[in-house]
SERO-4910 file (N, C-alpha, C, O; in steps of 0.05 Angstrom, whole numbers):
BEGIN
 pado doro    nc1    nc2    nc3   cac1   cac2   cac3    cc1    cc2    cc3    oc1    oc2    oc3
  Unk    A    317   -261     96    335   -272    117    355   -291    104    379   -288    109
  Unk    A    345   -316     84    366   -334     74    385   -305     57    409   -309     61
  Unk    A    382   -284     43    400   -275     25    421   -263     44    444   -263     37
  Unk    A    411   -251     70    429   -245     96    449   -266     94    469   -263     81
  Unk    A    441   -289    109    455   -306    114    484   -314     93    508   -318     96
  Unk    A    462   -312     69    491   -320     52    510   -309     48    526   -318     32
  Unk    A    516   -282     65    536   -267     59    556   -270     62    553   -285     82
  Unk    A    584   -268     58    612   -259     68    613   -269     95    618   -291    106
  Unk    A    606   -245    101    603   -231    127    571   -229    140    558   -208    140
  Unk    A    558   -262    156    529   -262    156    529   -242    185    549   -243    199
  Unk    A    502   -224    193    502   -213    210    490   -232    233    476   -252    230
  Unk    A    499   -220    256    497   -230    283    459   -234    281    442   -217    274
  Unk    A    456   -259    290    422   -260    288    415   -268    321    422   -289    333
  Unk    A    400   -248    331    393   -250    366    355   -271    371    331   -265    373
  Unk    A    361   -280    370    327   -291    375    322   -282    401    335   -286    422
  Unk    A    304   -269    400    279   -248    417    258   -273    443    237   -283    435
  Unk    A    264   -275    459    238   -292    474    221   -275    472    220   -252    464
  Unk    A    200   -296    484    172   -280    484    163   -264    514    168   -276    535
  Unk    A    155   -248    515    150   -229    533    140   -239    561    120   -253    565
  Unk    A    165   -227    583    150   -241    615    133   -222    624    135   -200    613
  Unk    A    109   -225    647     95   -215    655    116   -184    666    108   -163    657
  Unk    A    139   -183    681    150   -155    685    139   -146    649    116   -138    646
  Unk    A    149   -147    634    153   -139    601    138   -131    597    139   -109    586
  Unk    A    107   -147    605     90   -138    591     77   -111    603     64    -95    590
  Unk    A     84   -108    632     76    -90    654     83    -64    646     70    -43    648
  Unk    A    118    -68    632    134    -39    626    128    -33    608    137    -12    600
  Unk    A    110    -49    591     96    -33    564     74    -22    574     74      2    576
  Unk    A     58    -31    580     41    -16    590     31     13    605     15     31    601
  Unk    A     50      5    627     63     30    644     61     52    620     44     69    613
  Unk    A     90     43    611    102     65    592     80     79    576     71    102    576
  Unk    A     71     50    559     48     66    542     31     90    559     35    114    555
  Unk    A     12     81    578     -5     99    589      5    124    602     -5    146    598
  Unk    A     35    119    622     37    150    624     44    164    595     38    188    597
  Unk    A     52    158    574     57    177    557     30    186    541     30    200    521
  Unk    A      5    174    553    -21    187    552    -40    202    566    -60    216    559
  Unk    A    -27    193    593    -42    199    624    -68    191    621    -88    205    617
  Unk    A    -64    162    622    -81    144    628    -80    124    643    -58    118    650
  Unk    A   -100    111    652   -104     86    677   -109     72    670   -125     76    651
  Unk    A   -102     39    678   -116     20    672   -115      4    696    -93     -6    700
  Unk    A   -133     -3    713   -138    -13    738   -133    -37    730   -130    -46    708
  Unk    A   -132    -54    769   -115    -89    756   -137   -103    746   -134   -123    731
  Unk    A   -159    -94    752   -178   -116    742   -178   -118    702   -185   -137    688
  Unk    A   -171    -99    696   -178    -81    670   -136    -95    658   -124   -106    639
  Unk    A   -132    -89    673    -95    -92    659   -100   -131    658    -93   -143    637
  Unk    A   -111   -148    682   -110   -175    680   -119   -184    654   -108   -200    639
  Unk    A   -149   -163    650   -155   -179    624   -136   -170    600   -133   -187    583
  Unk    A   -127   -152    597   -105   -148    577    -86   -167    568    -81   -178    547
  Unk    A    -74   -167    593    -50   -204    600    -66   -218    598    -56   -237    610
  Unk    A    -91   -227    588    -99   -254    589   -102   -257    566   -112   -279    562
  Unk    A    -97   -243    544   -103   -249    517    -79   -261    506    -56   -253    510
  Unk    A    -86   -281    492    -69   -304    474    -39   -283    467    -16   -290    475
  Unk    A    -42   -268    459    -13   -248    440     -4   -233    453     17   -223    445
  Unk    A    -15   -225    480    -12   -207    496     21   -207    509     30   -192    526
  Unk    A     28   -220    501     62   -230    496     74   -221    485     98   -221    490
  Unk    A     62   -208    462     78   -195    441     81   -166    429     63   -160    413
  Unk    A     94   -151    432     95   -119    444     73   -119    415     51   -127    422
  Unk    A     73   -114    394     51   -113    372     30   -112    383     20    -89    387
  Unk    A     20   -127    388     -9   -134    390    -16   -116    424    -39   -108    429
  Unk    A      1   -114    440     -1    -97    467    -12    -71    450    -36    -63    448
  Unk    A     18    -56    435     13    -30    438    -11    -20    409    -17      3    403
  Unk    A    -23    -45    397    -34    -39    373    -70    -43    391    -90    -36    379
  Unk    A    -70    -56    422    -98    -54    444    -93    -32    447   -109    -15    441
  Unk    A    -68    -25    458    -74      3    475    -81     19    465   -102     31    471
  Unk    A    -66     26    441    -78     49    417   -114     38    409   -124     50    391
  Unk    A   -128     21    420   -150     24    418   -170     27    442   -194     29    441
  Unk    A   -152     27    465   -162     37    488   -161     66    491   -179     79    502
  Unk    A   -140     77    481   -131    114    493   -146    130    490   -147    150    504
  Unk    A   -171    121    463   -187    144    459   -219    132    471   -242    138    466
  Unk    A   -211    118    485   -239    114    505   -243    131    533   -223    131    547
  Unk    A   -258    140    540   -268    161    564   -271    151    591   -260    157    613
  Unk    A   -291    131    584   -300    117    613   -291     78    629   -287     57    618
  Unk    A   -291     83    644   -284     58    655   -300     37    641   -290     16    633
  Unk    A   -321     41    639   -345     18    629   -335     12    598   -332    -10    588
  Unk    A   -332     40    584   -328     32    562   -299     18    559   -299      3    539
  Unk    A   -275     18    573   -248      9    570   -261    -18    581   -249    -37    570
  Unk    A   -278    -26    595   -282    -54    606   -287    -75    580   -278    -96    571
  Unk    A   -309    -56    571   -328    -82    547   -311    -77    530   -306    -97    517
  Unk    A   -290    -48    520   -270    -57    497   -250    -82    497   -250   -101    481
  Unk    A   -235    -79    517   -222   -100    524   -225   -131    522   -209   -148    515
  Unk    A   -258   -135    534   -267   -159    524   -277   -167    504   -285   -190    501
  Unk    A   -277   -143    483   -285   -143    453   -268   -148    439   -273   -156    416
  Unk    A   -241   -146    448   -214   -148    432   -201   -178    425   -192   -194    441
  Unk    A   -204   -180    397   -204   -208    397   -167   -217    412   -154   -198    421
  Unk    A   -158   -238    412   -136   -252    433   -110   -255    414    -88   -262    424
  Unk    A   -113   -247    383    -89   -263    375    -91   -225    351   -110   -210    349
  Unk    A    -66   -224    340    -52   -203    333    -60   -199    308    -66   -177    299
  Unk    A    -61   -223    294    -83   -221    264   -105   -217    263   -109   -197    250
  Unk    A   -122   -224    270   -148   -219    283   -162   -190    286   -183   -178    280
  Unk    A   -136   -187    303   -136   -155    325   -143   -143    295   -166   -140    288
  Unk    A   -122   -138    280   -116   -118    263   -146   -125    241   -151   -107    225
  Unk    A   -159   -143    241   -187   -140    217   -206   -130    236   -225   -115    228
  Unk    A   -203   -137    262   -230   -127    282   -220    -93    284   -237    -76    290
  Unk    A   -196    -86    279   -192    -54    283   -206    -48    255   -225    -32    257
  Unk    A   -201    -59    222   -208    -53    203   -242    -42    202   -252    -23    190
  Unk    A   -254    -65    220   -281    -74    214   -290    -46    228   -306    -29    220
  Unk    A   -273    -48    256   -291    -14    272   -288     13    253   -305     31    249
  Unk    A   -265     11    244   -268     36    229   -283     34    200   -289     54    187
  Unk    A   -287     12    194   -312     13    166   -342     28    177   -357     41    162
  Unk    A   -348     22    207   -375     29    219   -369     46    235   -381     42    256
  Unk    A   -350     72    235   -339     91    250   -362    109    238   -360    116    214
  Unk    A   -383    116    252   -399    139    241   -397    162    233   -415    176    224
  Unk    A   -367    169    237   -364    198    234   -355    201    202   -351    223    191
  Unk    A   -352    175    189   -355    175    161   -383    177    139   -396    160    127
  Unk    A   -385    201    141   -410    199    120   -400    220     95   -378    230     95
  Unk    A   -419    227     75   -426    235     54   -439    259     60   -445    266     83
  Unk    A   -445    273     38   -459    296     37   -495    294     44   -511    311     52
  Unk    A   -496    267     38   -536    267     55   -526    254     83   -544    249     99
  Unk    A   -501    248     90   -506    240    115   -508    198    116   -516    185    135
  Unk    A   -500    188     92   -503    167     93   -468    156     92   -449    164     79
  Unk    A   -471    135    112   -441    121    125   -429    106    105   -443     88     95
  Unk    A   -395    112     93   -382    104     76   -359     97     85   -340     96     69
  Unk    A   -356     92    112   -340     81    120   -319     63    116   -295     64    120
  Unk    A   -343     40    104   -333     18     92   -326     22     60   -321      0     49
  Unk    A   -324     45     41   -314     46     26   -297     53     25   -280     45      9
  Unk    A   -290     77     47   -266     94     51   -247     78     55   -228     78     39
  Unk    A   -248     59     79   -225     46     95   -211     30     69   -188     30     62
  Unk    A   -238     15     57   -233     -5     37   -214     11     14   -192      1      9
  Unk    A   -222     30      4   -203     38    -18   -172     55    -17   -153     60    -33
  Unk    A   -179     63     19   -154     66     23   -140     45     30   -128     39     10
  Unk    A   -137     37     39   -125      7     47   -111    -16     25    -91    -29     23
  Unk    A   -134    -13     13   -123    -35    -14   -103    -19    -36    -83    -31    -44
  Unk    A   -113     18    -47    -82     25    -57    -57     26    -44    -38     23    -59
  Unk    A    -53     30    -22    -33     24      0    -23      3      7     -5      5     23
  Unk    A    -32    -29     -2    -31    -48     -2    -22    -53    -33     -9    -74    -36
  Unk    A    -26    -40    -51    -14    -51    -82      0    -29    -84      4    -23   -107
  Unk    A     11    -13    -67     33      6    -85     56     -4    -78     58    -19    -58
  Unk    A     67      1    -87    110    -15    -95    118      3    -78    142     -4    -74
  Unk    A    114     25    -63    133     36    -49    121     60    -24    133     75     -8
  Unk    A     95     55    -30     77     75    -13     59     91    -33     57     84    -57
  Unk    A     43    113    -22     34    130    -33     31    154    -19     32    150      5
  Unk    A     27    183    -27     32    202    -16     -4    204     -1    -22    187     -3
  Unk    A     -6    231     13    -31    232     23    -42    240     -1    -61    226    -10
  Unk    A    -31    264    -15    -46    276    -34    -56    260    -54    -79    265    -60
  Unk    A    -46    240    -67    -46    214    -81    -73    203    -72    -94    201    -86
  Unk    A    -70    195    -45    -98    176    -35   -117    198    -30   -140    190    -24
  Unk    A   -112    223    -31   -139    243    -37   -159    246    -56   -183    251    -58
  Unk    A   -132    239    -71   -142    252   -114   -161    228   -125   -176    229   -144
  Unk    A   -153    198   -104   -160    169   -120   -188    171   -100   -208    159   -108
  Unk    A   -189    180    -83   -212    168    -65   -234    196    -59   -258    191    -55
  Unk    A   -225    220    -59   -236    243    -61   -233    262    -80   -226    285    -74
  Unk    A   -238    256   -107   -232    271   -127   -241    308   -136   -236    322   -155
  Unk    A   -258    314   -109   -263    333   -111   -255    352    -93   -267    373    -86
  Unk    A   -226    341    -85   -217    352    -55   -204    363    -68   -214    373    -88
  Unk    A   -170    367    -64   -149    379    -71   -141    392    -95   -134    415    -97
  Unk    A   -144    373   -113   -135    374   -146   -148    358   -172   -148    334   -168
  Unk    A   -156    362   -191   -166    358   -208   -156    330   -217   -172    314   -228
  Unk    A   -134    324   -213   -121    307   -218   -140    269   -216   -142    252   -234
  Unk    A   -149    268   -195   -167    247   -186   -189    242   -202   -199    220   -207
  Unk    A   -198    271   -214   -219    280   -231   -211    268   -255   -232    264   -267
  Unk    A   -192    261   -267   -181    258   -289   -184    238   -290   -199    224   -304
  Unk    A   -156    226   -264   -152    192   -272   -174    183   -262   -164    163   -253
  Unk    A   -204    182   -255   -234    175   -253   -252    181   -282   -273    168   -286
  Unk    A   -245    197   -299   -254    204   -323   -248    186   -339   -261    172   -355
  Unk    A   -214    189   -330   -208    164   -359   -217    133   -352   -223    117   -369
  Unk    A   -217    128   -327   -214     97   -315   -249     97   -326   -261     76   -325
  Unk    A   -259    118   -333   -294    116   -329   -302    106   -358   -323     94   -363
  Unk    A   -280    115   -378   -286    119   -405   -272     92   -413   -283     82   -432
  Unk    A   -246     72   -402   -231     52   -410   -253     37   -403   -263     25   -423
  Unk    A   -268     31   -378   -274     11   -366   -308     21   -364   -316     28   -342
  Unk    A   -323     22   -383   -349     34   -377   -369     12   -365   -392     18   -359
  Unk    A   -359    -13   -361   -372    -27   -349   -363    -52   -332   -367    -76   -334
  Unk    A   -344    -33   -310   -343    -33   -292   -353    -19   -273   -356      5   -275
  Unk    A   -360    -35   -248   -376    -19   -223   -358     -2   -215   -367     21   -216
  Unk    A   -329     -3   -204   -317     17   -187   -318     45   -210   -315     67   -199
  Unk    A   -321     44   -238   -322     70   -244   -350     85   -228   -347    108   -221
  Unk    A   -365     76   -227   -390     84   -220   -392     97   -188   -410    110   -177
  Unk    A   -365     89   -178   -373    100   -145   -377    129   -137   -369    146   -153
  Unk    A   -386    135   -121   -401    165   -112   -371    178   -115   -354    164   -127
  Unk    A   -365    201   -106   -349    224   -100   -355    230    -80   -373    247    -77
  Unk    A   -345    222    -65   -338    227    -25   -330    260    -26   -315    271    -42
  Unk    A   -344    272     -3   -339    303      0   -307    301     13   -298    282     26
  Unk    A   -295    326      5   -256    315     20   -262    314     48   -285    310     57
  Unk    A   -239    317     63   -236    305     98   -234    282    110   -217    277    126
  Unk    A   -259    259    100   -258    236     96   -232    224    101   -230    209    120
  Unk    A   -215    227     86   -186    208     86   -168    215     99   -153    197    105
  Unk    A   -161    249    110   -151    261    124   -161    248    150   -144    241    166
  Unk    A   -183    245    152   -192    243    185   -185    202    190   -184    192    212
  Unk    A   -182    188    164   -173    158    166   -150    158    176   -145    146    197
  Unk    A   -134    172    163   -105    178    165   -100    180    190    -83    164    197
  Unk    A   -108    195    207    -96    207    236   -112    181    248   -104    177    271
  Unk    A   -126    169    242   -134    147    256   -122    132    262   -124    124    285
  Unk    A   -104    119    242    -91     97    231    -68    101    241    -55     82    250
  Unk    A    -59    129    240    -31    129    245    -11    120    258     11    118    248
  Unk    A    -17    115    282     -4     93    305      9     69    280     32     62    284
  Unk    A     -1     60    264     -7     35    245     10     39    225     18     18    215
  Unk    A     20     66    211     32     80    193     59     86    189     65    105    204
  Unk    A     81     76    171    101     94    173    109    108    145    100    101    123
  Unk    A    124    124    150    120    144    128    161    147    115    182    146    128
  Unk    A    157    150     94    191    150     89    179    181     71    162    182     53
  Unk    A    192    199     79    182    230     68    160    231     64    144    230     83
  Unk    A    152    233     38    117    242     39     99    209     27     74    208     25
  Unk    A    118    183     21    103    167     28    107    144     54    124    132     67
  Unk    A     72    147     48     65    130     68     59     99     68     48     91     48
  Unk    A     63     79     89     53     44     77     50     42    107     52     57    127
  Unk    A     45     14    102     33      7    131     63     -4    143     83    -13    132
  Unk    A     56      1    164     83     -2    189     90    -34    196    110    -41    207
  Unk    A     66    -53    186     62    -80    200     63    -96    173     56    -84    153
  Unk    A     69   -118    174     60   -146    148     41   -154    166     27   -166    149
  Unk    A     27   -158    193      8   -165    193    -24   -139    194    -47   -146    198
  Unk    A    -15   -117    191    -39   -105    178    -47   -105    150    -70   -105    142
  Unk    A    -19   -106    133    -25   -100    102    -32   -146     95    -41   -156     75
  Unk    A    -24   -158    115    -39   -182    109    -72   -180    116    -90   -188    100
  Unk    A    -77   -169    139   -100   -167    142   -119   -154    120   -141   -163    116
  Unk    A   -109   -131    106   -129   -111     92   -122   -130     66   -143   -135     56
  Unk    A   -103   -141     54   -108   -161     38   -131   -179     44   -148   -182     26
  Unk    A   -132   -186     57   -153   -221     64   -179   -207     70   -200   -219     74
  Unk    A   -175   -176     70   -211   -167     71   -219   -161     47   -240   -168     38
  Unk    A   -196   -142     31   -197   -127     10   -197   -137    -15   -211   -129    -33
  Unk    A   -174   -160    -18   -162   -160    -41   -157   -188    -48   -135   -196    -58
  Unk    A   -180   -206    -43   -175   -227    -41   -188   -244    -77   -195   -267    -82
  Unk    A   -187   -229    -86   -202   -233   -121   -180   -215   -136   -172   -192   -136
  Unk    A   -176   -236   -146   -161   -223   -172   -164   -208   -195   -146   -196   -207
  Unk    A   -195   -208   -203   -199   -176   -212   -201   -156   -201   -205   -136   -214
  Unk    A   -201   -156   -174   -201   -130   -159   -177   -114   -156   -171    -91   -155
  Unk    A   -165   -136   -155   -121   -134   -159   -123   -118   -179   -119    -95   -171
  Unk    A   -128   -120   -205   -123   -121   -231   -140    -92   -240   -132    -75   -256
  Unk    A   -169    -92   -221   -179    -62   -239   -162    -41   -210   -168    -17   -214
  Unk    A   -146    -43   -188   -142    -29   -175   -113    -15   -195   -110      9   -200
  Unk    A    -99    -32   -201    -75    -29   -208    -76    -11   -231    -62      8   -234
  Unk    A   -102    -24   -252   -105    -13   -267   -118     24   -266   -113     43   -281
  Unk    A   -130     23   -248   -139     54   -232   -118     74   -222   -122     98   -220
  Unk    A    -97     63   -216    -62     77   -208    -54     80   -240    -46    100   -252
  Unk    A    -58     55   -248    -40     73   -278    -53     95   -284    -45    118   -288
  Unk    A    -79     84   -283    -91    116   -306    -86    141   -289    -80    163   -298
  Unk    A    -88    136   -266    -84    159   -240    -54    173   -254    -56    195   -265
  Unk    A    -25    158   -253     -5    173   -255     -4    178   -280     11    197   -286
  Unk    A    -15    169   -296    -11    177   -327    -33    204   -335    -30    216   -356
  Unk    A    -55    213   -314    -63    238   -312    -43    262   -302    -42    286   -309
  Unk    A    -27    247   -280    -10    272   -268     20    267   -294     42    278   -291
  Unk    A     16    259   -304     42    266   -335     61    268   -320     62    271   -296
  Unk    A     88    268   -345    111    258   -338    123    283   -322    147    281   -324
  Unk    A    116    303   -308    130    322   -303    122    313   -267    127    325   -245
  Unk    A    112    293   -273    110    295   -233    126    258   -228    115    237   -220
  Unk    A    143    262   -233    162    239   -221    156    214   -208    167    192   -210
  Unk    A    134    222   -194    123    188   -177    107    179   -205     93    160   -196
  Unk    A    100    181   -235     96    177   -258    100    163   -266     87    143   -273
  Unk    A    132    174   -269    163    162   -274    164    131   -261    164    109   -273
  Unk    A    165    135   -236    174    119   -227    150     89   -216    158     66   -213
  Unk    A    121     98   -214    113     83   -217     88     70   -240     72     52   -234
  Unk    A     89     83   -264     76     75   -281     73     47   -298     52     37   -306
  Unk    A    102     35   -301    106     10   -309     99    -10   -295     87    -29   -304
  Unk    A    108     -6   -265     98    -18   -243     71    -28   -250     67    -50   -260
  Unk    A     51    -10   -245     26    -21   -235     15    -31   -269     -7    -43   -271
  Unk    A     29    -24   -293     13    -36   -321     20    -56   -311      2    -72   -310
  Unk    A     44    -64   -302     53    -98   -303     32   -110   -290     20   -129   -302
  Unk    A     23   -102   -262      8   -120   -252    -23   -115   -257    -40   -127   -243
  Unk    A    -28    -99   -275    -54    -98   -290    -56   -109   -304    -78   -108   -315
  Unk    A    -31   -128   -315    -29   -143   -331    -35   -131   -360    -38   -150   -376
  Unk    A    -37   -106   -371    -41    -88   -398    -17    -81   -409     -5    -60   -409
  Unk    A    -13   -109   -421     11   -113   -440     16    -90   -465     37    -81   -474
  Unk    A    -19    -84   -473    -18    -73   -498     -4    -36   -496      8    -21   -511
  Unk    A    -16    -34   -465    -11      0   -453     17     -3   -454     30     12   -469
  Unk    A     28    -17   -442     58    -29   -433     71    -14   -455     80      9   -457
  Unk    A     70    -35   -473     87    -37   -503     85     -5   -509    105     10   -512
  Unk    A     60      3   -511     58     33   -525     71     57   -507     81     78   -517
  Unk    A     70     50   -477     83     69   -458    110     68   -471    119     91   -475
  Unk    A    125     48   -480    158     43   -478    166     55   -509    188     59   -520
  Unk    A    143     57   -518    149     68   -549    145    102   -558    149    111   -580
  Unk    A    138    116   -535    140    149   -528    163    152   -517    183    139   -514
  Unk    A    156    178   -509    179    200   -498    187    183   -470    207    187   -456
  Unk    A    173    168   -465    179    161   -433    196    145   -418    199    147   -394
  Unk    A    204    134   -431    234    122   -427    265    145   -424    285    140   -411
  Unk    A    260    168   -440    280    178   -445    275    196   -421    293    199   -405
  Unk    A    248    208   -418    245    221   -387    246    217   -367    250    231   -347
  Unk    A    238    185   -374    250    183   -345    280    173   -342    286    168   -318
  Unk    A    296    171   -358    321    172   -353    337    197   -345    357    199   -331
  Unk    A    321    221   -361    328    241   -355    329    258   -330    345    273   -321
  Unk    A    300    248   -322    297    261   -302    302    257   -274    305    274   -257
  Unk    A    305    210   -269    307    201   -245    335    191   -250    344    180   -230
  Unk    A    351    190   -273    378    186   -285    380    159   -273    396    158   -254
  Unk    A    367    135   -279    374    111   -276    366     89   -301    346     78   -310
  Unk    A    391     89   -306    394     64   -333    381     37   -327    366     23   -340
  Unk    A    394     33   -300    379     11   -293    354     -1   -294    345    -23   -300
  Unk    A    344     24   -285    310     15   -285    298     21   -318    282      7   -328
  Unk    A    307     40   -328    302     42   -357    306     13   -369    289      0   -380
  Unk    A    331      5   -363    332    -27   -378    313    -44   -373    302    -60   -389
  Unk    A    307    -41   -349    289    -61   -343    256    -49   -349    240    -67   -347
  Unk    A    251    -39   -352    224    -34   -370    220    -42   -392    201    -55   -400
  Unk    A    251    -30   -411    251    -40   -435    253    -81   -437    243    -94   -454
  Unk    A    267    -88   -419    265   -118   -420    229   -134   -415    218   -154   -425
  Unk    A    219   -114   -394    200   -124   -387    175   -120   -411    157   -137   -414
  Unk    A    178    -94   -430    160    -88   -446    169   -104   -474    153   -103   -492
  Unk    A    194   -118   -478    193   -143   -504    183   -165   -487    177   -184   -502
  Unk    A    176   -173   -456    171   -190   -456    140   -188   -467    129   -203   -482
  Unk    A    131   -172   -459     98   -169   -462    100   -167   -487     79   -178   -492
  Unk    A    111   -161   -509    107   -167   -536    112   -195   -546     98   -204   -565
  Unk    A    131   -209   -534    134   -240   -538    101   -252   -530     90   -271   -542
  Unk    A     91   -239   -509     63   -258   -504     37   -251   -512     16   -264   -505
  Unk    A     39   -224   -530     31   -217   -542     21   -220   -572      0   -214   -583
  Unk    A     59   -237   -586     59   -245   -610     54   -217   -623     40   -215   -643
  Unk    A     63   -202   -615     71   -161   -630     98   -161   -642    114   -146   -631
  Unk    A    107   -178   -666    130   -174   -671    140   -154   -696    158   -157   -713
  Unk    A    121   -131   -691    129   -114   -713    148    -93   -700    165   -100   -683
  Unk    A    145    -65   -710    162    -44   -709    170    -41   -675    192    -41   -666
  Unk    A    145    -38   -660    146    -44   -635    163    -57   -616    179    -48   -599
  Unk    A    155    -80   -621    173   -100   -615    211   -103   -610    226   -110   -592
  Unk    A    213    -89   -650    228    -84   -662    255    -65   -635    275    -70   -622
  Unk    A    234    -39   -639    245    -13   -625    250    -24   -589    271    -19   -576
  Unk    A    224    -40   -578    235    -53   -547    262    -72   -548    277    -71   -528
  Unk    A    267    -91   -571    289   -108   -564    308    -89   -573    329    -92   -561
  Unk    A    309    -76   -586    343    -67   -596    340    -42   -565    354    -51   -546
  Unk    A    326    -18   -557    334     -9   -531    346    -26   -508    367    -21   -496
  Unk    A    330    -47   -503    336    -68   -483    361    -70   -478    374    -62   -458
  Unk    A    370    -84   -503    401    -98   -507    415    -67   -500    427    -64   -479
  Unk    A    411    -42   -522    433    -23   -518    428    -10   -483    448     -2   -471
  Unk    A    403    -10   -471    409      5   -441    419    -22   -426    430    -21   -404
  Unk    A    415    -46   -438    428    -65   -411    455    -61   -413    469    -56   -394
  Unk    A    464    -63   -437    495    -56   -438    501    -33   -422    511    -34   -400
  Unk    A    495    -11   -433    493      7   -414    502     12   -389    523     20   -380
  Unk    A    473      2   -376    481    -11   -353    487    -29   -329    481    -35   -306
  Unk    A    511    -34   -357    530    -55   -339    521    -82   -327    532    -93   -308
  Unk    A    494    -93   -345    485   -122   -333    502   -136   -344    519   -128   -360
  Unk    A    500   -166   -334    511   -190   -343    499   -205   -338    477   -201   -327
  Unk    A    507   -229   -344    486   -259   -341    477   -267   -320    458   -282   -315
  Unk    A    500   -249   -297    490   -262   -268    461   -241   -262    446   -248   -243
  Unk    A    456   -222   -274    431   -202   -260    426   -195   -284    430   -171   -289
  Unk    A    416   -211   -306    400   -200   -327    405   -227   -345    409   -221   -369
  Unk    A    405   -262   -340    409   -276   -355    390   -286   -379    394   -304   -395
  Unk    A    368   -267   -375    347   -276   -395    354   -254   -427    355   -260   -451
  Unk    A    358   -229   -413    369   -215   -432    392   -218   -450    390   -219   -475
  Unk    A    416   -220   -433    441   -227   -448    433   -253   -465    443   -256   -487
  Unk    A    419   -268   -455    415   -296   -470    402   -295   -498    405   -311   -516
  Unk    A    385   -267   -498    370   -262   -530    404   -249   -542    406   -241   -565
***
């Protein structure tokens, strides 16, 4: 919002009141006929009586947990089960679908709470979404493609003592059937997907991801993931550096930027830009590293020639131009 503002030309900014009782009525309305559904006044009062119930979010993120209820009794006690405020809402939706029974395993034992959990948290650390097939391969490696199989092989063999290598292999469907759950919750820009809200992906943070080695071996579980599907599948390309950085694996870093992979992915996603900035980012990891050999060597002289390249200056690259 402040970088808006500073513009030229700042855009017209409308502040929104908060929702009158008509407002809240025409959401409602709306919502239910476009389900052909009822909600009697006794049943709609308690709806309006909840703290957020003001705020179209938190309305249409109840209703979507009313629509798939059958009976009056059960829309009664949901309603008063629903906690009052919009943050809340969204961990008490998390928590039902961890104990959603229709999540089990091949003996029939409920994984609910692993499913939700590991979908949720890669979707929560990816830089730009992730595809379905993606959260298949990481969370059902025996579903679609081999691929999952791999980046679980290798994450099994880097990290042999770590627990998440050790987790079962969920039979596929599992994530397919989260997915259509969630989706109300979901938006999708082509084939990836992220969460639709900052207060859901806050929520599955503050359940999920609230330890910083869990940050750190997840991120680290995406690299090995795209560096199984090799440089010929583009989301690779584009997010491989990404998640070393925040795995903080300076040493992978440095060695990624010293292969073919820089040049492919210029080739292939044709942006100098972001090439530069890998290369800037992989001498920094050698500076904190104290790697000042050949390595090193080969990251600062690329750096300097792709920033030139492209076209930085001191105002959007002052650490570089400054070496």
């Amino acid at each position: 919002l402040a970088a808006l503002r500073s513009r030229h030309s700042p855009p017209i900014e409308v502040t929104l009141s908060r929702l009158n009782e008509q407002d809240v009525e025409h959401i409602i309305n709306g919502f239910l006929e476009r389900y052909h559904k009822r909600l009697d006044e006794r049943q709609r009062a308690d709806l309006r009586a909840k703290t957020d119930a003001v705020m179209p979010l938190y309305l249409l993120a109840a209703l979507e947990e009313l629509r798939t209820l059958g009976t009056y009794d059960e829309i009664s006690i949901r309603i008063k089960e629903l906690p009052g405020e919009i943050q809340p809402l969204f961990d008490w939706i998390l928590n039902r679908l961890e104990l959603d029974p229709e999540f089990q395993d091949a003996n029939g034992t409920l994984i609910g709470r692993d499913i939700v959990r590991s979908l949720c948290s890669f979707v929560s650390l990816a830089r730009s979404g992730m595809t379905e097939t993606e959260l298949i391969d990481l969370i059902e490696p025996s579903g679609r493609s081999v691929q999952g199989r791999l980046a679980r092989l290798r994450f099994s063999l880097l990290h042999r003592d770590s627990e998440t290598s050790e987790k079962a292999i969920y039979p596929p469907g599992n994530v397919a059937a989260l997915l259509r759950l969630i989706r109300p919750h979901l938006t999708y820009h082509g084939e990836l997907l992220s969460f639709a809200h900052d207060q859901l992906r806050e929520a599955a943070a503050s359940r999920y991801l609230t330890e910083k080695w869990e940050r750190l071996q997840l991120h680290r579980r995406l690299a090995c993931y795209f560096t199984s599907r090799g440089y010929s599948y583009n989301r690779s390309l584009s997010e491989l550096v990404y998640h070393l950085i925040h795995a903080e694996a300076d040493d992978d870093l440095i060695t990624l930027m010293t292969t073919t992979f820089p040049d492919v992915k210029l080739k292939r996603l044709g942006s100098i830009a972001e090439v530069a900035k890998d290369f800037v980012i992989a001498f920094d990891a050698c500076e904190r590293q104290q790697r000042l050999g050949p390595g090193a060597v080969f990251c600062y002289q690329r750096s300097l020639l792709s920033t030139r390249a492209a076209g930085f200056t001191m105002v959007n690259a002052p650490h570089t131009i400054a070496r």
